[in-house]
C-alpha positions as CSV (number, residue, x, y, z in Angstrom):
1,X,11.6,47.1,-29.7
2,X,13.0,46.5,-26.7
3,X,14.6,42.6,-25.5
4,X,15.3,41.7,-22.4
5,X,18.7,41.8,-21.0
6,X,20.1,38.5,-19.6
7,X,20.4,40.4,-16.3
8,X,16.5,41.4,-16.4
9,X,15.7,37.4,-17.3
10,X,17.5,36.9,-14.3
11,X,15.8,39.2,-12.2
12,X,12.8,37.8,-13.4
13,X,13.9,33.9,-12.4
14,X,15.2,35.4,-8.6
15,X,11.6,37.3,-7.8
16,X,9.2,34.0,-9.2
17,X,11.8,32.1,-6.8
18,X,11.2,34.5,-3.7
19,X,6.9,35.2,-5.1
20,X,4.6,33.5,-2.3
21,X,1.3,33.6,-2.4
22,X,-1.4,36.2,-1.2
23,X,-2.5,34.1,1.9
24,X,1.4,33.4,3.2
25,X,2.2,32.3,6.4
26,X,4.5,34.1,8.6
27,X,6.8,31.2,8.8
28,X,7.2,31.2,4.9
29,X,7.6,35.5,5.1
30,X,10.5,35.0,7.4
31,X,12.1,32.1,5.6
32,X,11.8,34.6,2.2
33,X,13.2,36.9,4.0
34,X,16.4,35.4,5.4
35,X,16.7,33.5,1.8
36,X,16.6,37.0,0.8
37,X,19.8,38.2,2.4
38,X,21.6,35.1,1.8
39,X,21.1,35.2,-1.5
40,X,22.4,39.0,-1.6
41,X,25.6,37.9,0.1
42,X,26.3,34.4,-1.7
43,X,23.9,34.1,-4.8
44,X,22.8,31.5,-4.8
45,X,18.7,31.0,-6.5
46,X,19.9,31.4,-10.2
47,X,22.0,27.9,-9.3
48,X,19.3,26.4,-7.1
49,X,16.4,26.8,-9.7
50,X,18.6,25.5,-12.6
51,X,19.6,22.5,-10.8
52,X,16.4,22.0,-8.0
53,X,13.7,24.2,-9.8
54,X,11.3,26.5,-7.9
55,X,10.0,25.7,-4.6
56,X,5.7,25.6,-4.4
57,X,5.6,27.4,-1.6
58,X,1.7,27.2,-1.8
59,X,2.1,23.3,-1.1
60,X,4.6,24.2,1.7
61,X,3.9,21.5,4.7
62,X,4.4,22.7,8.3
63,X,5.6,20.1,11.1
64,X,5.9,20.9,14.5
65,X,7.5,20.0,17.6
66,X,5.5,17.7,19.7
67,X,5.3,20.3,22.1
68,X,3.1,22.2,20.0
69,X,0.8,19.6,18.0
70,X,-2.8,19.6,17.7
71,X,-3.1,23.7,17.4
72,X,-5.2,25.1,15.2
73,X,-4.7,26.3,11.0
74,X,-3.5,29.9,12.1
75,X,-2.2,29.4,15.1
76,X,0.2,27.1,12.9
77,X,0.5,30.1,10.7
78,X,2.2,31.9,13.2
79,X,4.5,28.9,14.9
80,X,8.0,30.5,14.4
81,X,9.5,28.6,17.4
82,X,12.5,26.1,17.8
83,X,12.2,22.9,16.1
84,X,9.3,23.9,14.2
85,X,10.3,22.1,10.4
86,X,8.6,23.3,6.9
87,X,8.9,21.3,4.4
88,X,8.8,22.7,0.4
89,X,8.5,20.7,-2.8
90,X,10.4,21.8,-5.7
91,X,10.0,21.2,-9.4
92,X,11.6,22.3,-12.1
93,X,10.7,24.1,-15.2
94,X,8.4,22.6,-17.4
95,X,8.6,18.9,-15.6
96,X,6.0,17.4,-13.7
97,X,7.3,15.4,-10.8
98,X,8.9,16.5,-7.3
99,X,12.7,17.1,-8.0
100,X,13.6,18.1,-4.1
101,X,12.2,18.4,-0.9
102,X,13.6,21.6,0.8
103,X,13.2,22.0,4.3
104,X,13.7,24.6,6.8
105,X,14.7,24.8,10.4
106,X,13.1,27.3,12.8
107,X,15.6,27.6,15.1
108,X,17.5,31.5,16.6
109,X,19.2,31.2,12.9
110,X,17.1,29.4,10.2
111,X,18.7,26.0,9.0
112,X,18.3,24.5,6.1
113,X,18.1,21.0,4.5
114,X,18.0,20.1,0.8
115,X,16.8,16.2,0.0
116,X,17.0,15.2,-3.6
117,X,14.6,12.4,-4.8
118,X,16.9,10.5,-6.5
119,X,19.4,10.2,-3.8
120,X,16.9,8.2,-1.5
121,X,19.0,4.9,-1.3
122,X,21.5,7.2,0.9
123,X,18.9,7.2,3.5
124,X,19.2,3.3,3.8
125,X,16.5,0.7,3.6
126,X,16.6,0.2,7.9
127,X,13.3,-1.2,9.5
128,X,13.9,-1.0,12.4
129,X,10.6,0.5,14.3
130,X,13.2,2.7,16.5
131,X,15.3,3.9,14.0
132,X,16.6,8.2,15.0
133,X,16.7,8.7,11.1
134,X,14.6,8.0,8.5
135,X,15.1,5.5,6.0
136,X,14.7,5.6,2.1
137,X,10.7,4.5,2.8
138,X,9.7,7.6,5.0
139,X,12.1,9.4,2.3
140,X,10.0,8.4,-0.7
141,X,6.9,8.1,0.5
142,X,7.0,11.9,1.2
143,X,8.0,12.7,-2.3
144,X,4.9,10.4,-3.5
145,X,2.8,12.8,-1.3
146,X,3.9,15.7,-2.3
147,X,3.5,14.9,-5.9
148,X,0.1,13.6,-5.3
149,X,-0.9,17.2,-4.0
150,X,0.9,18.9,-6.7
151,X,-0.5,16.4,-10.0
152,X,-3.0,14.7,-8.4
153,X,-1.9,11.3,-9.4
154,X,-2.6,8.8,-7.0
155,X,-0.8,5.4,-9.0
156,X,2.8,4.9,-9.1
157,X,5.4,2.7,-10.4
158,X,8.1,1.5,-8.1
159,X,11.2,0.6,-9.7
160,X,13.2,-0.4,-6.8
161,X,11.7,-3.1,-5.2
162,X,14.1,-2.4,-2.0
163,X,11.5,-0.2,-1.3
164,X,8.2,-0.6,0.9
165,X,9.6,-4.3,1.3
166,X,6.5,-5.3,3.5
167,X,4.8,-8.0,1.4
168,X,3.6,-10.9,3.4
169,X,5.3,-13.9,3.8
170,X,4.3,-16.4,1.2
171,X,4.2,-13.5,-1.2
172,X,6.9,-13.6,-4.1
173,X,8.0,-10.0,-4.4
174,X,8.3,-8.7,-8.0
175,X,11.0,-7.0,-9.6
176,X,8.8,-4.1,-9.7
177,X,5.1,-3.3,-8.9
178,X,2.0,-0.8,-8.9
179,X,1.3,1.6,-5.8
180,X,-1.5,2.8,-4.9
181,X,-2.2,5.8,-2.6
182,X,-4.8,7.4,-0.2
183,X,-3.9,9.9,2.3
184,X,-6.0,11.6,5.0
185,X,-5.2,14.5,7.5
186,X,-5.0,14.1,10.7
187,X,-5.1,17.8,12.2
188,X,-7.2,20.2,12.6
189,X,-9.3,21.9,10.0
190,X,-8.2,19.6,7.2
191,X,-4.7,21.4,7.7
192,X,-1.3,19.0,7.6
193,X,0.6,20.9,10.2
194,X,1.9,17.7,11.2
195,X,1.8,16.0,7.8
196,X,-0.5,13.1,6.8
197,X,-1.1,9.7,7.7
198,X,-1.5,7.2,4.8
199,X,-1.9,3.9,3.6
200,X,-0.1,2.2,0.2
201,X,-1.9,-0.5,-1.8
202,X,0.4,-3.3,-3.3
203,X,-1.4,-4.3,-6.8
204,X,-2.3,-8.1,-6.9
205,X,-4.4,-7.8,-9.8
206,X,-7.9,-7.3,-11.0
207,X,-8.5,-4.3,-9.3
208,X,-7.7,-5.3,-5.8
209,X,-5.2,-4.0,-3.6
210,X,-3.5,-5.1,-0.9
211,X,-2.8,-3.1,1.9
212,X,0.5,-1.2,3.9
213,X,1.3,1.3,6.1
214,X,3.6,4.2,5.3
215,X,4.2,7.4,6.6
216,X,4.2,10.6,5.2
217,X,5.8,13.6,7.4
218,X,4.9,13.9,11.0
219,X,6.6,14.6,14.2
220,X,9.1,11.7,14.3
221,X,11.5,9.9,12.8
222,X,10.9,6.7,10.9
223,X,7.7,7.3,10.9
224,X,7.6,8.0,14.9
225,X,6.9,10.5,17.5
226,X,9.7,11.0,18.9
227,X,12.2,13.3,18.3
228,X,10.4,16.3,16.5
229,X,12.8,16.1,13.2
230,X,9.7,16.5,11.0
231,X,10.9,13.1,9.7
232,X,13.4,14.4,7.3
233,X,16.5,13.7,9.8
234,X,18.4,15.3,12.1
235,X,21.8,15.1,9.7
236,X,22.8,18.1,7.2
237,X,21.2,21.0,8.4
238,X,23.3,24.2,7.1
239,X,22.5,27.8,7.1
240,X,22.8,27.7,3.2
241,X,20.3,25.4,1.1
242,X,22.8,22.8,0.2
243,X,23.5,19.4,0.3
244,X,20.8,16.7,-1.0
245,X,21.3,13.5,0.3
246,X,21.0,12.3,3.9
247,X,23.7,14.6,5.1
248,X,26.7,12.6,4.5
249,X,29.2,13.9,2.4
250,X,29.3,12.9,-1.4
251,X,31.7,14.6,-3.5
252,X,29.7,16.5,-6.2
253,X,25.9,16.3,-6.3
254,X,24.6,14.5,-9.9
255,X,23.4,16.6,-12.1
256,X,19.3,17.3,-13.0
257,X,17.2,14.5,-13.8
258,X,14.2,13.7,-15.4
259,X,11.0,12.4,-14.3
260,X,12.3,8.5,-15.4
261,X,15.3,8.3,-13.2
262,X,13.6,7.7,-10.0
263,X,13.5,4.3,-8.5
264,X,9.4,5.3,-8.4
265,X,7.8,7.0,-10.9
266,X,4.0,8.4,-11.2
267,X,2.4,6.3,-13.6
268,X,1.2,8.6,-15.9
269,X,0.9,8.4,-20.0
270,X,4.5,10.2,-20.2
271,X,7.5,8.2,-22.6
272,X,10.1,6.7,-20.3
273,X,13.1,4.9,-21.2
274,X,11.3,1.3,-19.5
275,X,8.9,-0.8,-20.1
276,X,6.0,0.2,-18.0
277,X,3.6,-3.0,-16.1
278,X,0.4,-3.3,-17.5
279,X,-2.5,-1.3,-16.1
280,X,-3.9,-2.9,-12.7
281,X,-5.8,-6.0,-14.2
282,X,-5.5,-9.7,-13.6
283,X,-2.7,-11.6,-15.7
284,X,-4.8,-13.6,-18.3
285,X,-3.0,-16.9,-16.6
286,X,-3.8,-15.4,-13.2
287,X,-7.2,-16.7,-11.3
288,X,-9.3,-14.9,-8.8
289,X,-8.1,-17.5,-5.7
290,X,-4.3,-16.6,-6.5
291,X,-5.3,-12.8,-6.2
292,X,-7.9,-13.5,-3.3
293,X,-4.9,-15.3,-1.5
294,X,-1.7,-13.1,-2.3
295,X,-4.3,-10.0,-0.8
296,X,-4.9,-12.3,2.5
297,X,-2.3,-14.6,2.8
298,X,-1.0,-13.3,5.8
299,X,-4.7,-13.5,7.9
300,X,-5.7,-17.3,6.5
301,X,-2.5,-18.2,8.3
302,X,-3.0,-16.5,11.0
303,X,-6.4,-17.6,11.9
304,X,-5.2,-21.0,11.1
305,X,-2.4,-20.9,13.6
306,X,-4.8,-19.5,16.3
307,X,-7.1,-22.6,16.0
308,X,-4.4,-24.7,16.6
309,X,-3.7,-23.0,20.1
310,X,-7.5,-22.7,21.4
311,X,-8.6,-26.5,20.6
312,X,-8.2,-26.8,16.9
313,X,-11.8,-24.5,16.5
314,X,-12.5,-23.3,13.1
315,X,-13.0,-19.4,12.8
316,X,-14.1,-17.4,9.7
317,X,-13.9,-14.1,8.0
318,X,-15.0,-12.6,4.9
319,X,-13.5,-10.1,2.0
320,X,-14.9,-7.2,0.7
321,X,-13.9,-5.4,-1.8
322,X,-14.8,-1.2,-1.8
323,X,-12.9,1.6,-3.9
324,X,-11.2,-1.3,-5.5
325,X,-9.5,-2.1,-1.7
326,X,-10.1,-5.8,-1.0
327,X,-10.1,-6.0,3.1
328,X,-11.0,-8.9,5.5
329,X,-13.4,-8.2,8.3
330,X,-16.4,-10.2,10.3
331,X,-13.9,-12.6,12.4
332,X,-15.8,-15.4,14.0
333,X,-14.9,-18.1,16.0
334,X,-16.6,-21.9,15.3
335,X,-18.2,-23.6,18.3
336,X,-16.3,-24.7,21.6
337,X,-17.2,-28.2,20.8
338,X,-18.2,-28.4,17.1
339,X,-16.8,-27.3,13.9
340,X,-19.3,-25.4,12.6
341,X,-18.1,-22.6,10.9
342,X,-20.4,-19.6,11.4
343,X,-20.0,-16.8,8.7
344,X,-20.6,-13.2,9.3
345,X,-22.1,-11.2,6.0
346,X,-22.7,-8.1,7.5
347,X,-21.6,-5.2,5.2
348,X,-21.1,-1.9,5.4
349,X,-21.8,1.4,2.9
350,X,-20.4,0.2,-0.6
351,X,-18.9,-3.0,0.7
352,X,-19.1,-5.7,-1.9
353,X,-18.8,-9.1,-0.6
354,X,-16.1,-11.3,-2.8
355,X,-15.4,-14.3,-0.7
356,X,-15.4,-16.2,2.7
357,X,-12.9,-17.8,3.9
358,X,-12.4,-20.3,7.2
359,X,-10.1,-22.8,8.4
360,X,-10.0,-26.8,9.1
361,X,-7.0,-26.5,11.8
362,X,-5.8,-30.3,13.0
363,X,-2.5,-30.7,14.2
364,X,-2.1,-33.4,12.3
365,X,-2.2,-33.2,8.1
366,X,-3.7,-36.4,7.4
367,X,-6.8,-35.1,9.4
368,X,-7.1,-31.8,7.4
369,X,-9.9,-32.1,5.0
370,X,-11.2,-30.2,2.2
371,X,-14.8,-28.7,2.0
372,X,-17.5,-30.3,4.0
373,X,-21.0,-30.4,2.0
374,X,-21.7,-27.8,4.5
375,X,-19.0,-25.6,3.6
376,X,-20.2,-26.1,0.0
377,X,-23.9,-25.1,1.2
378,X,-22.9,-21.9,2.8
379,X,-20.7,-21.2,-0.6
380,X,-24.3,-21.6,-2.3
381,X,-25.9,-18.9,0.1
382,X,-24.2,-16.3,-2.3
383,X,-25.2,-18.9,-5.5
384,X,-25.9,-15.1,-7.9
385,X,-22.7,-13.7,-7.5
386,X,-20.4,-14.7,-10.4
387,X,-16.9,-14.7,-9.1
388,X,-17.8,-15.5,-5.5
389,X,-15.1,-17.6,-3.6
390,X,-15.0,-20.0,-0.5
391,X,-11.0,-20.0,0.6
392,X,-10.3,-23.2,2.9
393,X,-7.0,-22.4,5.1
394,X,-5.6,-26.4,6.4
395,X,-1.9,-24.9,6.8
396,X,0.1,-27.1,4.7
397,X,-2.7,-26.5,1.8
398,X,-5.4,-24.1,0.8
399,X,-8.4,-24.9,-1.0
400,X,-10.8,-22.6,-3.3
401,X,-14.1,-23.0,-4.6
402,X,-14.9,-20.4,-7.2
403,X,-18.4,-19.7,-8.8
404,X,-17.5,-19.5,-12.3
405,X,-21.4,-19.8,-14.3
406,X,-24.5,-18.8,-12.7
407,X,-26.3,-20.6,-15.3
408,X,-24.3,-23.7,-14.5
409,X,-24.5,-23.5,-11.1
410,X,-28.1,-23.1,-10.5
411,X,-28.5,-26.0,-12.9
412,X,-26.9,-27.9,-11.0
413,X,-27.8,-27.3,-7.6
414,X,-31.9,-26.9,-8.8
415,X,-31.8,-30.7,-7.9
416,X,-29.1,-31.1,-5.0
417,X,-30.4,-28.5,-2.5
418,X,-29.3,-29.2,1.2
419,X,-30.2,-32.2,2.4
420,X,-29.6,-34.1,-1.1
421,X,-26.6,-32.0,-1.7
422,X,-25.1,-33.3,1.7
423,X,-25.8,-36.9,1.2
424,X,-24.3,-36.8,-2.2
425,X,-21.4,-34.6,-1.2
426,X,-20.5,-37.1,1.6
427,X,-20.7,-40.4,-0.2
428,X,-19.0,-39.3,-2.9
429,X,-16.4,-38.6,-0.1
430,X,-16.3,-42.0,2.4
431,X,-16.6,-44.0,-0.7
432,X,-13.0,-43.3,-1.6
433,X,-10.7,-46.6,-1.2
434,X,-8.2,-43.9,0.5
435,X,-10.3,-42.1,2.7
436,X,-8.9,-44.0,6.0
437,X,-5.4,-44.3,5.0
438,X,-5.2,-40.5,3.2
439,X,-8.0,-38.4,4.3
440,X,-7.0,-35.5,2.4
441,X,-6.6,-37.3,-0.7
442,X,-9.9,-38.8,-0.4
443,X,-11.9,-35.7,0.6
444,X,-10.5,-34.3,-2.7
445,X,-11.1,-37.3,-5.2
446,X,-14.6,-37.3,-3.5
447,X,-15.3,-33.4,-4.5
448,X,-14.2,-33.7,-7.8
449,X,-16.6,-37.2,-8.1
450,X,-19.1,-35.1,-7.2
451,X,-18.7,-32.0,-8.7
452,X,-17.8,-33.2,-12.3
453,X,-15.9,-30.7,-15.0
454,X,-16.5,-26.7,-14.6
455,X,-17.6,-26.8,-17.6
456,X,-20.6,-29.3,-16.2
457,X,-21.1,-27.9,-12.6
458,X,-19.9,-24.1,-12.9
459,X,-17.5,-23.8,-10.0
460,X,-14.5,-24.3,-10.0
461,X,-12.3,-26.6,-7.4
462,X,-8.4,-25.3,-7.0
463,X,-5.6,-26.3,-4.5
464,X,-2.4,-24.8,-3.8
465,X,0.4,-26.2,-1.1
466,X,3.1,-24.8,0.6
467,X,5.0,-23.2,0.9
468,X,3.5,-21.1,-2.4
469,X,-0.4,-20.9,-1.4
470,X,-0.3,-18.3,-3.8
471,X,-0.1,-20.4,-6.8
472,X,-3.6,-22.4,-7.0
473,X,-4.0,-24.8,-9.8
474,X,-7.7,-26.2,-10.8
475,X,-8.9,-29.5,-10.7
476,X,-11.8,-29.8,-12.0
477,X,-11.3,-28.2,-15.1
């Protein structure tokens, strides 16, 4: 019987490192190729796979210079010239998540650049739009990419809240959180010569996700156009594959890791030494105007604040919810001289309405009110969908009214429709002792006069202040 020598095994390890596939580009033949002789004069693979794995060189990504974007898939093929950046996950034997990126340089000698996941805090957690180097975002969010490609997972745990810092103001930022990705190309013939363009979802609970931008490779750097550094930095470029952080020297690279020592990790059924966030659902605490508001916050303030400067006129917009995104759209402005709120339910292919939401803007406090009857009315358009919210945006406080039992609610409006509804609504309202000397207050009292317990009525009446308009509490219960 014959057994392998260790030099044969290792034969074996070099050619699967070097093996491309049938349909190979001539940029990855002459990057072989000059790995080839490198490796002949300074072995190097048998080192590289133990500690970086193999490189997919099926899932290899091509950037260009900006010179040459928007060519087709094979003239991209054939794009040897200077500047020109390929980028190569690797992963190692028998794991499942990117260990490295490693990039090449087409320049008159290839270059090369080695980027380690877990050394992405070297690149810096800079915002700055102008930024020449990329920071540990753009650094990360390509390794989320590439192991979307690679495992198809498209939910991932972030561990380092440091990164993709972009939660609205208002928003408490947790310790750690759920990601969400969708990515879609942006070249020619489905091909991502110049990387991807994608957004991230922030989980905020009961399937809906709040949206960021991110991106993914490209030209630039820091997620720009300028520079043609295929947004893996301009630093540590060597004609050997070494290195692995951001280019600045670090004493001795850290040894192999496993999928758990990430600050991200792809949230997959795999046992990892932490505890792991529940699945994306609502907290049983949590209610559906905390979620509706940490997913909007940022637009109920800002359509507030934009009343205030053109004559304190309402304006609207409503939230759909589609491929478990929840997304504002349907801005509308409230009459030059009224404040009548007009609501815009135009929706389009698989768009599920969730909620409305519109603002009282005064520049004064004490003349913010709560719901109107007519507010309420419009609320009752949408009377058959369970779950269906009006948001109120006054600036200092934000108001929800939240259809909580059909059954209930069609009870109780069967004898209150328009007309009667309005007169009750509003009596219960200027009957309040306070409704001269606290407004607010009395609007309030008067809605839950009127409304009665949840439990009676079937909607629910919240209220949360500033500066946490996140955190509704109920008032009618």
């Amino acid at each position: 019987m014959d057994i392998d020598s260790p030099t044969t095994r290792s034969q074996e390890k070099i050619e699967r490192f070097f093996k491309l596939p049938m349909n190979a580009s001539q940029v990855l033949k002459r990057i072989v190729e000059d790995l080839r002789e490198k490796d002949a004069n300074v072995p190097f693979v048998e080192k590289f796979i133990e500690q970086q794995g193999y490189p997919i060189w099926e899932k290899a990504e091509i950037r260009l210079p900006l010179t040459q974007k928007g060519i087709n898939k094979e003239q991209a093929n054939q794009a040897t010239g200077t500047d020109t950046i390929i980028v190569i996950p690797t992963v190692l034997l028998n794991e499942e998540f990117v260990k490295s990126l490693f990039c090449a340089k087409m320049d008159v000698n290839i270059l090369y650049k080695l980027i380690e996941g877990e050394r992405y805090a070297e690149f810096g957690f800079d915002h700055d739009p102008n930024r020449a180097e990329p920071n540990a975002d753009d650094i990360v969010a390509q390794f989320i990419k590439f192991e979307q490609i690679n495992f198809n997972d498209t939910l991932f745990l972030i561990k380092d809240n440091r990164l993709f810092d972009n939660w609205p103001v208002g928003t408490i930022k947790p310790v750690s959180f759920l990601l969400r990705i969708k990515t879609q190309h942006t070249t020619n013939n489905d091909f991502p010569t110049n990387g991807e363009s994608c957004t991230l979802y922030y989980d905020v609970g009961a399937g809906y996700w709040l949206f960021g931008q991110c991106n993914l490779g490209g030209g630039g750097s820091g997620g720009q156009t300028g520079n043609g550094n295929g947004n893996v930095g301009t630093i540590g470029w060597n004609p050997m594959p070494t290195g692995g952080g951001n280019g600045t020297p670090t004493g001795t690279p850290p040894p192999p890791i496993s999928l758990c020592d990430r600050g991200w990790v792809r949230y997959v059924a795999i046992s990892c030494p932490t505890t792991f966030p529940a699945p994306p659902i609502s907290p049983i605490n949590d209610s559906i105007p905390n979620i509706l508001s940490r997913a909007r916050n940022d637009q109920a303030d800002s359509v507030f604040n934009w009343g205030l400067q053109n004559n304190n006129r309402e304006q609207s917009f409503i939230l759909v919810k589609k491929d478990g995104i929840i997304y504002p759209k349907n801005f509308q402005t409230g009459t030059l001289n009224g404040d009548k709120t007009r609501v815009n339910y135009t929706l389009g292919p698989d768009e599920q309405l969730v909620a409305y939401i519109h603002t009282h803007p005064s520049p004064t406090p004490l003349e913010r009110s709560s719901f109107s009857s007519d507010d309420f009315i419009e609320l009752t358009k949408n009377r058959n969908m369970l779950g269906y919210t009006a948001i109120l945006e006054c600036g200092n406080v934000r108001y929800a009214l939240v259809i909580e039992d059909l059954a209930k609610l069609n009870t109780f409006t069967s004898t209150r429709r328009n007309n009667v509804l309005r007169q009750g609504w509003d009596e219960a309202i200027y009957g309040q002792p306070n409704i001269y000397s606290n407004g607010p207050q009395a609007c309030v009292d008067g809605i839950i006069q009127y409304l009665g317990s949840s439990a009676i009525c079937g909607i629910g009446f919240y209220r949360a202040t500033a500066p946490n308009k996140t955190n509704f509490i109920k008032l009618n219960p």
